[in-house]
C-alpha positions in Angstrom: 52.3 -3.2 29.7 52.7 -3.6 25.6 49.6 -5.4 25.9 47.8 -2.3 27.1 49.6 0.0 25.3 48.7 -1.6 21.5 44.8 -2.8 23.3 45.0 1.5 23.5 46.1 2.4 20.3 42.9 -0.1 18.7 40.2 1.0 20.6 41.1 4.6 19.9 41.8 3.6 16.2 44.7 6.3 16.4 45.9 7.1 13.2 48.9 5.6 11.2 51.3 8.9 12.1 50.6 8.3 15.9 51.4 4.3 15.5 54.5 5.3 13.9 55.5 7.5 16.6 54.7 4.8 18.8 57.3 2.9 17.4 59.8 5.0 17.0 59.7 6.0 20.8 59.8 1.6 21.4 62.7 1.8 19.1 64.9 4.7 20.8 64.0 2.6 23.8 65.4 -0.5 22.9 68.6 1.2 21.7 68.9 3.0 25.1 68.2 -0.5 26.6 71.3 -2.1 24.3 73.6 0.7 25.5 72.7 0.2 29.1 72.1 -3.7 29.5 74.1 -4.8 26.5 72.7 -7.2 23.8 71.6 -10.0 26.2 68.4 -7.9 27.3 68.0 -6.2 23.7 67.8 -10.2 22.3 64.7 -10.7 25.1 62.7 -7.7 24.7 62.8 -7.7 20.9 61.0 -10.9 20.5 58.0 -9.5 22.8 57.9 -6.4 20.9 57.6 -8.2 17.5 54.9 -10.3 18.7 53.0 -7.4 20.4 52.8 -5.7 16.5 52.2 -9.0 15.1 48.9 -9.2 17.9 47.9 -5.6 16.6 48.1 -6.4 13.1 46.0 -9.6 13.0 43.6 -8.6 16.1 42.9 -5.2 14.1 44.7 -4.6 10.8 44.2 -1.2 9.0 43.6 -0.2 6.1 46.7 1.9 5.4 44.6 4.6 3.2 42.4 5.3 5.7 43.6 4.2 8.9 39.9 2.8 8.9 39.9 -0.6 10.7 38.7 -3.3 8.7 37.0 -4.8 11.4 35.2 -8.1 10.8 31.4 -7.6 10.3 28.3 -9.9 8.9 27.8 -10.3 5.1 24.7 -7.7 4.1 22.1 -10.4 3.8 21.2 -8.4 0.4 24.4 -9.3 -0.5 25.4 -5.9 -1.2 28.4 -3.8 0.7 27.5 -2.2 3.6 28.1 1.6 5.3 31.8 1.0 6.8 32.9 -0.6 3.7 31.0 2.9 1.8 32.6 5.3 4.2 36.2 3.5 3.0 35.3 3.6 -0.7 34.4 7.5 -0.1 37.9 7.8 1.2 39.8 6.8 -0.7 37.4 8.5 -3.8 38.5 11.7 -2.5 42.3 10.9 -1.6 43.2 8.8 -4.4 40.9 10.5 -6.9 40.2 14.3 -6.0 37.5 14.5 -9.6 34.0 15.7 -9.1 31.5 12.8 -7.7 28.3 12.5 -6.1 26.7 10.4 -3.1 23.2 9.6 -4.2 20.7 8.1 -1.9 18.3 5.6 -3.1 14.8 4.4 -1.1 12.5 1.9 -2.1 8.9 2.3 -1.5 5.6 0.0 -1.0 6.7 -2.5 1.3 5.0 -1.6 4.3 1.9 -2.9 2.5 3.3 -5.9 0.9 4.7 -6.6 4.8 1.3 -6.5 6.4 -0.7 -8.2 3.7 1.6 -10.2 1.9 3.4 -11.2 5.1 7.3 -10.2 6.0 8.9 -13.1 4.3 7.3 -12.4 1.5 8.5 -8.9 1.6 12.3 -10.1 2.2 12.2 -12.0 -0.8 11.0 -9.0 -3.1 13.5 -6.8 -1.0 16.4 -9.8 -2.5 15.1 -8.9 -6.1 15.3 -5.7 -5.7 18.6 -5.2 -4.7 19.7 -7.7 -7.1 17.9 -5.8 -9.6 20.0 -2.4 -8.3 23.1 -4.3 -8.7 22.7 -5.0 -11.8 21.7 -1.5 -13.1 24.5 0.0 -11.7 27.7 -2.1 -13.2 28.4 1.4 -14.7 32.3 1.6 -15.0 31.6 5.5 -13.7 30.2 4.1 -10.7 32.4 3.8 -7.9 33.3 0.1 -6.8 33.2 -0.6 -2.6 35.3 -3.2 -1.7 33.5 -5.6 1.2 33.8 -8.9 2.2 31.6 -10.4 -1.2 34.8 -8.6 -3.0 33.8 -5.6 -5.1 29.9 -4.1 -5.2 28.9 -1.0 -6.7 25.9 -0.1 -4.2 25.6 -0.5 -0.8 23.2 -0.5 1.9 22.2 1.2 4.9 20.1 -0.7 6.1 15.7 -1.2 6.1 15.2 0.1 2.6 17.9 2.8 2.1 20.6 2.2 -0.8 23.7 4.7 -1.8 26.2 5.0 -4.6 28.7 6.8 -5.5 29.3 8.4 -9.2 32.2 10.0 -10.7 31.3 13.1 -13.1 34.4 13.7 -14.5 33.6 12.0 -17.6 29.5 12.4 -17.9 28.6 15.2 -15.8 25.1 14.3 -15.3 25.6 10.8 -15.5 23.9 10.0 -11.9 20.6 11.5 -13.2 20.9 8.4 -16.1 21.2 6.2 -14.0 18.6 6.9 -11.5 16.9 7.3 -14.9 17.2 3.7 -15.9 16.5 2.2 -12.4 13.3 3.9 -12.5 12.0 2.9 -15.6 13.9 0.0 -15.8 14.6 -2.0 -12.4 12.0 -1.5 -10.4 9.4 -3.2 -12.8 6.4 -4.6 -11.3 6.4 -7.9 -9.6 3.5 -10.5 -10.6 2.2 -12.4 -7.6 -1.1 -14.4 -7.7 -3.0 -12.4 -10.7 -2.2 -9.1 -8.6 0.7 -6.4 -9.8 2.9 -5.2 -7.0 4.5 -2.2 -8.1 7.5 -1.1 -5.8 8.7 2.9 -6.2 11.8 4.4 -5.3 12.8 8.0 -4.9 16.6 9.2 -4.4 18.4 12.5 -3.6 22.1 13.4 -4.7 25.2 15.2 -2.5 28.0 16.6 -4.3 31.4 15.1 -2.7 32.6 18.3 -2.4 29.5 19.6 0.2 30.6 19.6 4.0 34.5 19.9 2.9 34.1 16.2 2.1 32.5 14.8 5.5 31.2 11.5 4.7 28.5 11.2 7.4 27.6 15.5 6.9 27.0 14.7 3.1 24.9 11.7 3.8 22.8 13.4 6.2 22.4 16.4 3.5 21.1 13.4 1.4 18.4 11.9 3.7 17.4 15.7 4.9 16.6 16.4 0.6 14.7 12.8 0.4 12.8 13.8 3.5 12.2 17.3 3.0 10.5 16.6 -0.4 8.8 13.9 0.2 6.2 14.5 -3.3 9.4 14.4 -5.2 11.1 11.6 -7.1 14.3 13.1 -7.4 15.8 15.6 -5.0 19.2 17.4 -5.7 20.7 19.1 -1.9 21.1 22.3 -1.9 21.8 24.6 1.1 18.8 25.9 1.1 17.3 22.7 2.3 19.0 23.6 5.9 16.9 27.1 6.2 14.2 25.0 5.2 14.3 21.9 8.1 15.0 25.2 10.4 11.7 27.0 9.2 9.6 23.8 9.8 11.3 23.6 13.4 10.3 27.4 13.5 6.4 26.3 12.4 6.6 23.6 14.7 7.0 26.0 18.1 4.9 28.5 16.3 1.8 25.7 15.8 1.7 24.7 19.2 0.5 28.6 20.2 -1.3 28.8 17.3 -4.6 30.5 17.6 -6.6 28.4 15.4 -10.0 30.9 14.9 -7.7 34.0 14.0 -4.9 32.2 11.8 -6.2 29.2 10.6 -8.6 29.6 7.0 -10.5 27.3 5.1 -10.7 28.5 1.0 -12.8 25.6 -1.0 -12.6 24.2 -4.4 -15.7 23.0 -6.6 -15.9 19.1 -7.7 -18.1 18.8 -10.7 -20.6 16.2 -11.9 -20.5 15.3 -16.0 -23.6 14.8 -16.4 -24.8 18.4 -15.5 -22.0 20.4 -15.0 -23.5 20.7 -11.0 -21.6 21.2 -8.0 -21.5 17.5 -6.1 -19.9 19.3 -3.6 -17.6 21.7 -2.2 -14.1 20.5 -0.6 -12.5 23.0 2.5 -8.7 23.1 2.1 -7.2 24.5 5.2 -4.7 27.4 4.5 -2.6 29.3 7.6 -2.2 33.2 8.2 1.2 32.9 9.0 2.3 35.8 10.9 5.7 36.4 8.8 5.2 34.0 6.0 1.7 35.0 4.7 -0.9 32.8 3.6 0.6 29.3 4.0 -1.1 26.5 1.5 -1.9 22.7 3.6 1.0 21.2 1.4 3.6 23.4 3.3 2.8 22.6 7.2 0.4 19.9 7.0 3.1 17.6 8.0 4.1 19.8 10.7 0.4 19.6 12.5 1.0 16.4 12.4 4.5 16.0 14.3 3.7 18.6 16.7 0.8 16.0 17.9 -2.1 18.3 16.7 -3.8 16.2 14.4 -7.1 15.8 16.5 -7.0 19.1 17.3 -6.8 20.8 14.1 -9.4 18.6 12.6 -12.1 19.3 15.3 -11.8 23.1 14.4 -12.0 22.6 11.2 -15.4 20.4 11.3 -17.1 23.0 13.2 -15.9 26.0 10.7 -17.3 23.1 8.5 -20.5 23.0 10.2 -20.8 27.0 10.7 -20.2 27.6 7.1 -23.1 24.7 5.9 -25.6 26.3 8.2 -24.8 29.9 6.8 -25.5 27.9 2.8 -28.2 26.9 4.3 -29.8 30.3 5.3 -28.7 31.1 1.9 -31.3 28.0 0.7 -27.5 26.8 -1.2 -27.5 23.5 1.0 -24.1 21.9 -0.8 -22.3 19.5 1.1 -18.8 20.0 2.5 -15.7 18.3 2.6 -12.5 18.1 4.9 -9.8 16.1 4.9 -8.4 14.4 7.6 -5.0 12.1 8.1 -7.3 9.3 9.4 -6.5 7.5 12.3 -7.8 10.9 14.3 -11.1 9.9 12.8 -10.7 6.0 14.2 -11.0 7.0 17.8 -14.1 7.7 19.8 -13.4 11.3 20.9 -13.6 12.4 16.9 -16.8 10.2 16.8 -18.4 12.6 19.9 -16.8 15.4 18.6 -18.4 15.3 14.8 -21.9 13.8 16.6 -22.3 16.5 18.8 -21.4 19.3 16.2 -23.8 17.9 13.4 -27.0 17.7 16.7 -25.3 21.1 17.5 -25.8 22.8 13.9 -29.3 20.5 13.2 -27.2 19.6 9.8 -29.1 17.0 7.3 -27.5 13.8 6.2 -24.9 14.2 4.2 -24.2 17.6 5.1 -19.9 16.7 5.8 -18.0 14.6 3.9 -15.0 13.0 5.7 -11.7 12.8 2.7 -9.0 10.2 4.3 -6.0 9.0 2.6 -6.3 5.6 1.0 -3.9 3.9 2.5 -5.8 4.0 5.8 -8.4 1.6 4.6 -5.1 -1.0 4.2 -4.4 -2.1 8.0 -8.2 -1.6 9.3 -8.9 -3.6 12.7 -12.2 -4.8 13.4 -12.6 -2.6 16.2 -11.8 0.6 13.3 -14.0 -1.4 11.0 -16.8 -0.7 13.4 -16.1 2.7 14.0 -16.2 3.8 10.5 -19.4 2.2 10.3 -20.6 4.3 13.6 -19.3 7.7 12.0 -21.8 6.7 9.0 -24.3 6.1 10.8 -24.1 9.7 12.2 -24.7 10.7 8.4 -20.9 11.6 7.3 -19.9 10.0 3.8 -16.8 9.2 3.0 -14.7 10.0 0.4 -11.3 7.8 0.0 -8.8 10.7 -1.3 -5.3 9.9 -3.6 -6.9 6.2 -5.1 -3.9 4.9 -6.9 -1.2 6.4 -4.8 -1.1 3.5 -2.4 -0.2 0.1 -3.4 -2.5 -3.0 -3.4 -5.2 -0.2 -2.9 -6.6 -1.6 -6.4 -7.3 -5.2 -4.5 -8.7 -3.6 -1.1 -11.1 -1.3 -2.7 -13.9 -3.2 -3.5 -14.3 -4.5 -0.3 -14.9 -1.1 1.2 -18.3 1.1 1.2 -17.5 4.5 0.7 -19.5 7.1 -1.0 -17.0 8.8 -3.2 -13.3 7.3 -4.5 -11.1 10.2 -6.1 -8.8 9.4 -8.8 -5.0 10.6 -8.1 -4.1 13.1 -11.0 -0.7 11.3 -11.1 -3.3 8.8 -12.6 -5.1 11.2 -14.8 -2.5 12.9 -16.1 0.1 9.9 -17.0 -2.0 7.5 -18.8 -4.1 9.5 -20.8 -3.4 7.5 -23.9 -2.5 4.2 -22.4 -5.4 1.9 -23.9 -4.5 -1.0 -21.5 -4.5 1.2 -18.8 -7.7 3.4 -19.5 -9.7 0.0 -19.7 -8.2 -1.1 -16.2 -9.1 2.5 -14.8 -12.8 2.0 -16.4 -13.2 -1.5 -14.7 -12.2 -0.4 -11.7 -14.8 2.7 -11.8 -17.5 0.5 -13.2 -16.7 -2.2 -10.0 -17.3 1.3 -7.8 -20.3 2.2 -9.5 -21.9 -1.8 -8.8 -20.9 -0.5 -4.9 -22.5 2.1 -5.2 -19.5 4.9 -5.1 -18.9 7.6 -7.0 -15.6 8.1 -9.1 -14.3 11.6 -9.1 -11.1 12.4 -10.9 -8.5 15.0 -9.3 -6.3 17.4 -10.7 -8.3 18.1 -14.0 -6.7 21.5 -15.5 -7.2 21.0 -19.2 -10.2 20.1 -21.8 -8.2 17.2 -22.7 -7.8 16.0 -19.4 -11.6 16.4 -18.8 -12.5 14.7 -21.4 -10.3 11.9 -20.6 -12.0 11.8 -17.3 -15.0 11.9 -19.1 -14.1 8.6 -21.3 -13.5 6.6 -18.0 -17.1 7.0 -16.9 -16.1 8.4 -13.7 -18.6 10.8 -12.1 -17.2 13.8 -12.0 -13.9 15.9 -12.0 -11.9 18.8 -9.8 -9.2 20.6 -10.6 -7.8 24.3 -12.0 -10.4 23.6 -15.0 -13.3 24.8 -13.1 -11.5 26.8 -10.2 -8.3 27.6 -7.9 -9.1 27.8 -4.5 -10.8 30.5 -3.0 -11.8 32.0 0.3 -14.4 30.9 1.8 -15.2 34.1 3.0 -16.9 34.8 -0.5 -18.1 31.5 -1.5 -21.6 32.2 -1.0 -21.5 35.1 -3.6 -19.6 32.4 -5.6 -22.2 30.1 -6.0 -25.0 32.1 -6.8 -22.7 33.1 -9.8 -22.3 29.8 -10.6 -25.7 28.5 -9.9 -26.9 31.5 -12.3 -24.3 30.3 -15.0 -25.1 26.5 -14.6 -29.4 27.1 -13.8 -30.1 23.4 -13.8 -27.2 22.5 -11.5 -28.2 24.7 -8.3 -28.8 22.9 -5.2 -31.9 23.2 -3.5 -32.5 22.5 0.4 -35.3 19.7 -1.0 -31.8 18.3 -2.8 -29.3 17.5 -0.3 -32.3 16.3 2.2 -32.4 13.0 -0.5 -28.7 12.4 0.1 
C-alpha cells in the first residue's frame, strides 16, 4: 500500500507541501502505532517506511526549487540543454532572481534547401555548427545559465530548428537586442561547400518574463505567435497586440471562404520599366481586397490567409481571367501591354490551372505573350520531372514566366541557370543592401550577364530612388520597378494612365504590331 501511495505522489508530481504532509500524516501514524502496539511493531514498520522514501527519492528525485522532476532524458544531440531543463532555469530566474529578463526565441533558416539538395546528413552537420556557433556567442555572463545533463549551457533547444535564451536586463537593458545583434552579423557566417556559399539566416522574437504573470509555456507561445505573425521581419518584440492580430487573421480566414471574389476582390497594377527607353515591359496586377470593415486590404496582409483557407487555386483562376478581361479592353484601346500575376506556384503545377489559363487565353483570342505567370523562386528548387513538363506545357500555351524575389531563396544562385524563364526579378533586399559592395555588384553583374546568354531578362525590384536606379542601371539588368516610377494604382484607370505615359515617353508606346513579336 506505501508502494502505491509514493507510485501516486510521482506520477502526479505533487508538490513538495503535499509530500510533506504526506509524511507528517505517516509519522502521527506511526506514533499512534507505538502507543497502541508498543515498540516491537514501531521497530518493523519504520524500516519499510524509510525504504519506501528512499525508492521515491532515487526512482524520481526533485528538484527542491521547483518541485520539477529531474527525470532522466537523452542528451540534445546538438549538445545543447533542452526545454525541461529551460522551463527549470525559468523557475528558478523568477523565484531566486525576481530582476527584469526576457525569453527570446531564435530560428534558423535555409535548411530545407540544403536538406533536399545537399542531402539530410549534410544538413545535420551544418545544423552541429550552428548551434556550436550559438553557443559560443552567447557565453554572456547576462545570459542565463540552464543546467542539463552536459552541466551548464546558456541556450537550449526546442527542437527542428528553434533555439531560446534567457537574458537578464537588470544591468544592460537592451542587452538581448546585442546579442541577437552579434549572432546575426557574426555567427551565422556563410558556410563554403564545393565552390558554392550556403548562407543560413535566422530571425528571433523576445517575451518579457514578466508577460502571462510569468507562465513559462504562455510566454513561449507569445514568442513563436511574434516570429510567426511577422514572418518579413528579422527581429520581432511581443506585444499584446499580436493576439488581436492572430484573432483578425482567424476573422479573415471565415470571412475569405464567403468571399465574393468579383465584388471585393481588386487588381491595382504597377509599371516595370525598360533602361534603354524608358518603355513599359509590362504591367504587373497586384491583387488588393475591399474588406467590408477593414477597407482596402494590400496582398501582403491576407495573402497568407488565401492560402491556409485552401483557396489558392481559386483565387488565382479569378484573377487570370480579370487578367485576360483587362488585356482585351488594352487591346480595344490598340495599348496591347502585357500583364502580370503572381501566383504561389504549385497551383500552377497541376493540370486543372493548365485548362483553366488555356481555355481563358482561346476564350479572350489573347496573342503570345499576352500573361506573364510571377512564381516565387524557391519553387524552381524541388521541381519533379512530371512539374518540369508541365511548366514547359504552360509555355507552350504562350505564358512567360517571370521568377519573382531572385536572391531571397538560398542555393537559388546555383539553380538558376539551369532554368528558361523569360524574366528574373532582383529582390530589393538585394538592391538596396549592396549598393556599394564592389565584390558583390560584380557577382550580381555575372549572374545577370549568365541570364542575358539564356536569354532572360533581369529586372530589379523595389527601385524608389535615382540612386538606386542608377545602381540598377550599373548591373546591366534590363529594367527596374519600384515607387520611382509609380505606387500602385487601380486598374480601373490604368487605361487613362498609359496614354499619359505613352504621351510623356512617345517612343516607348506599345503598339498592337509590338506585343504580336513577343
Amino acid at each position: 500500500m506505501l508502494s502505491q501511495l509514493f507510485i501516486a505522489i510521482r506520477s502526479k508530481v505533487i508538490p513538495q507541501i503535499a509530500v510533506t504532509s504526506i509524511a507528517s500524516l505517516l509519522t502521527f501514524a506511526l506514533i499512534s502505532v507505538y502507543y497502541r502496539a508498543g515498540w516491537p511493531v514501531l521497530w518493523f514498520a519504520l524500516p519499510i517506511l524509510l525504504l519506501q522514501i528512499n525508492l521515491f527519492w532515487q526512482s524520481a528525485p526533485f528538484n527542491i526549487e521547483g518541485a520539477i522532476p529531474r527525470q532522466k532524458r537523452e542528451i540534445d544531440p546538438l549538445g545543447v540543454a533542452d526545454k525541461e531543463s529551460l522551463r527549470q532555469a525559468f523557475f528558478n530566474l523568477k523565484v531566486a532572481e525576481p530582476i527584469p529578463a526576457v525569453l527570446v526565441l531564435l530560428r534558423l533558416e535555409g535548411f530545407q534547401d540544403i536538406n533536399l539538395h545537399l542531402g539530410r546528413d549534410y544538413g545535420d552537420m551544418l545544423l552541429v555548427q550552428s548551434a556550436n556557433r550559438l553557443r559560443q556567442q552567447l557565453r554572456h555572463k547576462e545570459v542565463v545559465s540552464i543546467a542539463c545533463s552536459q552541466g551548464y549551457e546558456k541556450v537550449a533547444h526546442l527542437g527542428g530548428l528553434n533555439f531560446v535564451f534567457l537574458c537578464r536586463l537588470d544591468v544592460h537593458k537592451h542587452l538581448h537586442e546585442q546579442l541577437l545583434d552579434d549572432v546575426f552579423n557574426n555567427t551565422l557566417k556563410p558556410f563554403n561547400v564545393a565552390n558554392c556559399t550556403l548562407e543560413i539566416k535566422a530571425r528571433a522574437s523576445y517575451v518579457s518574463c514578466d508577460e502571462a504573470h510569468g507562465d513559462f509555456d504562455q510566454i513561449l507561445n507569445y514568442a513563436f505567435l511574434a516570429l510567426d505573425g511577422n514572418p518579413h521581419q528579422q527581429v520581432c518584440p511581443y506585444e499584446p497586440q499580436i493576439r488581436t492580430l492572430k484573432q483578425e487573421q482567424q476573422a479573415r480566414l471565415a470571412e475569405l471562404v464567403h468571399a465574393d471574389f468579383r465584388n471585393e476582390f481588386e487588381l491595382y497594377f504597377q509599371p516595370i520599366v525598360r533602361h534603354e527607353d524608358g518603355g513599359i515591359e509590362f504591367l504587373e496586377l497586384l491583387l488588393r481586397w475591399q474588406h467590408p470593415k477593414q477597407g482596402i486590404l494590400a496582398a501582403n496582409v491576407f495573402i497568407d490567409d488565401i492560402r491556409l483557407s485552401g483557396l489558392a487555386l481559386p483565387v488565382a483562376q479569378f484573377v487570370i481571367e480579370r487578367a485576360a478581361e483587362i488585356a482585351m479592353a488594352l487591346k480595344m484601346e490598340n495599348l496591347s501591354i502585357p500583364l502580370s500575376l503572381n501566383v504561389f506556384g504549385p497551383e500552377m503545377l497541376h493540370e486543372e490551372f493548365i485548362e483553366f489559363i488555356d481555355g481563358v487565353l482561346q476564350e479572350h483570342q489573347l496573342n503570345p505573350g499576352s500573361l506573364i505567370i510571377e512564381c516565387p523562386a524557391a519553387l524552381f528548387l524541388s521541381l519533379t520531372p512530371q512539374e518540369i513538363a508541365m511548366i514547359a506545357r504552360l509555355k507552350s500555351l504562350g505564358v512567360k514566366l517571370c521568377v519573382d524575389g531572385f536572391g531571397e531563396a538560398p542555393l537559388v544562385l546555383a539553380k538558376l541557370p539551369k532554368l528558361s524563364v523569360d524574366y528574373v526579378k532582383i529582390g530589393q533586399s538585394l538592391t538596396r543592401e549592396h549598393q556599394h559592395q564592389g565584390q558583390f555588384k560584380a557577382m550580381v553583374r555575372g549572374v545577370v550577364e549568365m541570364q542575358q546568354q539564356l536569354n532572360s531578362k533581369v529586372l530589379c525590384e523595389g527601385v524608389e530612388t535615382l540612386e538606386q536606379l542608377n545602381f540598377t542601371k550599373s548591373l546591366n539588368t534590363y529594367g527596374a520597378q519600384g515607387y520611382y516610377f509609380a505606387r500602385p494604382l487601380s486598374s480601373v484607370g490604368m487605361i487613362s494612365w498609359l496614354k499619359q505615359w505613352n504621351a510623356e515617353h512617345p517612343t516607348s508606346a506599345y503598339s498592337e504590331s509590338s506585343l504580336s513579336g513577343l
